[in-house]
N, C-alpha and C positions, 0 to 999 in steps of 0.2 A: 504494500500500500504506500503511496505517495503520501509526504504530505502539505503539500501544495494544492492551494483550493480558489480557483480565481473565478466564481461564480456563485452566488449566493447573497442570501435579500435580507433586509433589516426593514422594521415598520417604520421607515421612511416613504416603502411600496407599500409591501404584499408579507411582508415576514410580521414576524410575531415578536420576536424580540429585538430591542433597543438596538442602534449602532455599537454603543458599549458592551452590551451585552453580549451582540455576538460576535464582535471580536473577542472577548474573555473567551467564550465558548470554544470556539479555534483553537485561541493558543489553549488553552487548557485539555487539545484533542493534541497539542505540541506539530500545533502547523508551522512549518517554517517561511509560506510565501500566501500572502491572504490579499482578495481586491474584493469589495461588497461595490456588487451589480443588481441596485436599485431598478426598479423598473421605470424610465423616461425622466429620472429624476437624480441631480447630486446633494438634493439637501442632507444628507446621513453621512456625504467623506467626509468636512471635516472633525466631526465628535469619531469618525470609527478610526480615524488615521491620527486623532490624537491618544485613542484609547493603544492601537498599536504601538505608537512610539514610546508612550509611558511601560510597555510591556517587550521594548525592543523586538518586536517582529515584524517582519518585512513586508510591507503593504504598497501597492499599486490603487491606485486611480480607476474605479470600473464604473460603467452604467450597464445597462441592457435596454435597446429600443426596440417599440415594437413598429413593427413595418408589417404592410397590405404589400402584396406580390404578385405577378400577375395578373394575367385574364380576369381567374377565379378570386382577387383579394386574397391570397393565401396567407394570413399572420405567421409570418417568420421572427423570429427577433436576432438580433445582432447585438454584441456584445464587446463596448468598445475599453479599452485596457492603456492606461500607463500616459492619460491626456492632460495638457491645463485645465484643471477644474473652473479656472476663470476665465475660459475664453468665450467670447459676446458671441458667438454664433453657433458654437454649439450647445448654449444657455438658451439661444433664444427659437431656437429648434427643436428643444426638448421642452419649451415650455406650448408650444404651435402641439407637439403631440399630446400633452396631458390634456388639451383643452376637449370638451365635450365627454368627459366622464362621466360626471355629475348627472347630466342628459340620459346616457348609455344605461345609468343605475336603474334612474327611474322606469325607462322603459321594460328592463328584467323586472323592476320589482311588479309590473303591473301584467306579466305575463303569468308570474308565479302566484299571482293571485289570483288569476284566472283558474287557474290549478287548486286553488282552497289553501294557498301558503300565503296568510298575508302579513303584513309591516316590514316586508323584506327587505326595503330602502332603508328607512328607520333601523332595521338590527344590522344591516352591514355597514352602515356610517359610524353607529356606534361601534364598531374593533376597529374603525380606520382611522388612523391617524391623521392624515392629510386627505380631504375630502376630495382634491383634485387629482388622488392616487386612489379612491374607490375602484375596485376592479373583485372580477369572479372570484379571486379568493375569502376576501372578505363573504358576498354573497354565501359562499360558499361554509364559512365559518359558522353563518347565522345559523343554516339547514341543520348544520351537526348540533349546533345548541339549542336547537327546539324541538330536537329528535326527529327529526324528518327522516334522517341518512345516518347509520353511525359512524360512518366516516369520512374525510373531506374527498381520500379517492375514488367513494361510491357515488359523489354529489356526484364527480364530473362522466358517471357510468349514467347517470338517471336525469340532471339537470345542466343547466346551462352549457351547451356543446349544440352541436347544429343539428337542427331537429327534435332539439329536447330543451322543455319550458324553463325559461330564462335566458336564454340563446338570445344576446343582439347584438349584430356584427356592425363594427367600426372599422371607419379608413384610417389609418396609422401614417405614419413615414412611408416614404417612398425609400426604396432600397440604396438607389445612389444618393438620394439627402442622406439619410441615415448613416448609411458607412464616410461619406466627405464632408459630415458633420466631426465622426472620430478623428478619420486622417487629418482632416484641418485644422483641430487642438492638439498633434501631433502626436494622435493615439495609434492603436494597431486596432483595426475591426475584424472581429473572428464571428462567425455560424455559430451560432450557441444549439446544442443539442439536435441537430441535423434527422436523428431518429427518430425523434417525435413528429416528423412533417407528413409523411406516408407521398412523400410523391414521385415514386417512382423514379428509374434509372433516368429516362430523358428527360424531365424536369429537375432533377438533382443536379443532372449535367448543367441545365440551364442557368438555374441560381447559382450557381459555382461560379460560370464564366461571366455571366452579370456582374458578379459580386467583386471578382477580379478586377472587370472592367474600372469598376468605380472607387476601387484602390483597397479592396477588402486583402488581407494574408493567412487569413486565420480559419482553422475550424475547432470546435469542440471534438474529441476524443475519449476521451476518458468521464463522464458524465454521470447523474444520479438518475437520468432517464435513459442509460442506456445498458443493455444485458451485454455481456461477454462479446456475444457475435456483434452487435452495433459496434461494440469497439474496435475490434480485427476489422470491419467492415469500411472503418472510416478511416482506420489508419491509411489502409489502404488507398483509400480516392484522396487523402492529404498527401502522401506521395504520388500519386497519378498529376495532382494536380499543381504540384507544390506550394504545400499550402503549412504553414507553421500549424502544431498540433497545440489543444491546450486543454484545461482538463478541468472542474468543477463540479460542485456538489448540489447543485442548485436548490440549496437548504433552504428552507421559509420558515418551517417553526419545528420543536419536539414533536416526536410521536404522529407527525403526516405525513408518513411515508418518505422512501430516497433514502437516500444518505445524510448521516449528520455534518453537520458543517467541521471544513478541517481537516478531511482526508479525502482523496481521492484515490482511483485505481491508477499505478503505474502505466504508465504510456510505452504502447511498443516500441521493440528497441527501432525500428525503422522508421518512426516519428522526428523531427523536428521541433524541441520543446520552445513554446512561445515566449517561456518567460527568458530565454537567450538573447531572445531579439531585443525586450524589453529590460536588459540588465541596468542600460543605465538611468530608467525612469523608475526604480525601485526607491522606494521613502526607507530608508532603514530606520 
């Protein structure tokens, strides 16, 4: 096991525990290279990157965007590593994506009421921290604390996914804003969790070469969404495609499945480790 974890959320998004908190949680799993990848947001680096330095562990710079893709809007996210946290335009880029949440909430909440589940807007505001970071996990929270679902990973078998009550789909980032947001605060943009997409051989090709295009290097490898075979599988198209490997646990809270934050699975040795590329933007 690795322990190096450059992917995972604090309740600045979608996590359940504090910046401080989960960086303690890391180093106390004795990670030695941590990045918290908020979702569309950097309000949480710097409480998590001062909580690191006070604990001397090596911390990076992360977000995760979400991006519409394709024809079909495919929700991909991208996951930028090692940037200015103060640079005006990809602040002001990540602020264009959170906007219409709040909207997105409500309209779940009056689907799921449709269904006989109601105040669902009402209980997922209340676990969110930042209202304009409302998103399906929170919704999701609410379900398991009213007994709807016992668990957060059966919401996403029975609720809010396409086809199933809760479900409203949002335009995101665009793939080339998105990754020449990162590279323009002079980050590295990696494919976060590739295996969770389902889209096949020629569309995988496609987002690859897209994503290249627009100055992307990176893919995820080594993941809390991905089984043994995703990882041999990816290693593989990051050497087909040369593409830096990188690895994360995409933790949100205890006890909801994945992996806990702070270790990851070693990366094939045929991989290309990202955090190489990214050595000199490391916050010791």
């Amino acid at each position: 096991m690795a322990s190096i974890d450059l992917h995972f959320h604090s309740r600045a998004s979608d996590g359940a525990l504090s910046p401080t908190e989960v960086i303690r949680r890391a180093h106390g799993r004795s990670a030695s290279l941590v990045a918290l990848t908020d979702h569309d947001c950097l309000t949480g680096l710097a409480e998590a990157r001062a909580e690191a330095r006070a604990l001397a562990l090596p911390f990076l710079n992360g977000v995760e965007v979400s991006v519409s893709w394709g024809v079909k809007a495919q929700t991909v996210h991208i996951v930028g590593l090692g940037f200015d946290s103060d640079d005006p335009v990809l602040l002001a880029g990540l602020d264009a994506v959170r906007q219409g949440r709040i909207e997105r909430a409500r309209e779940m909440a009056a689907q799921l009421a449709r269904v006989g589940i109601d105040g669902a807007f009402e209980g997922a505001m209340a676990v969110c921290d930042n209202p304009e970071q409302v998103s399906r996990t929170h919704f999701a929270r609410f379900l398991v604390e009213q007994g709807h679902v016992k668990d957060v990973r059966t919401v996403f078998r029975k609720y809010l996914t396409p086809g199933k009550p809760g479900y409203v789909p949002h335009h995101w980032a665009a793939l080339a804003d998105a990754v020449g947001w990162i590279v323009g605060a002079g980050g590295v943009a990696v494919i976060a969790h590739p295996g969770r997409y389902d889209l096949g051989r020629t569309l995988t090709e496609r987002l690859i070469n897209e994503f290249k295009a627009a100055g992307g290097e990176g893919i995820e490898v080594a993941s809390g969404s991905h089984s043994l075979d995703d990882m041999h599988k990816y290693a593989l198209i990051a050497q087909r495609y040369d593409l830096w490997s990188s690895a994360g646990s995409d933790f949100h809270a205890p006890g909801e499945g994945g992996r806990d934050v702070g270790v990851t699975d070693d990366l094939p040795p045929i991989c290309r480790p990202v955090w190489e590329l990214l050595a000199d933007r490391v916050q010791a």
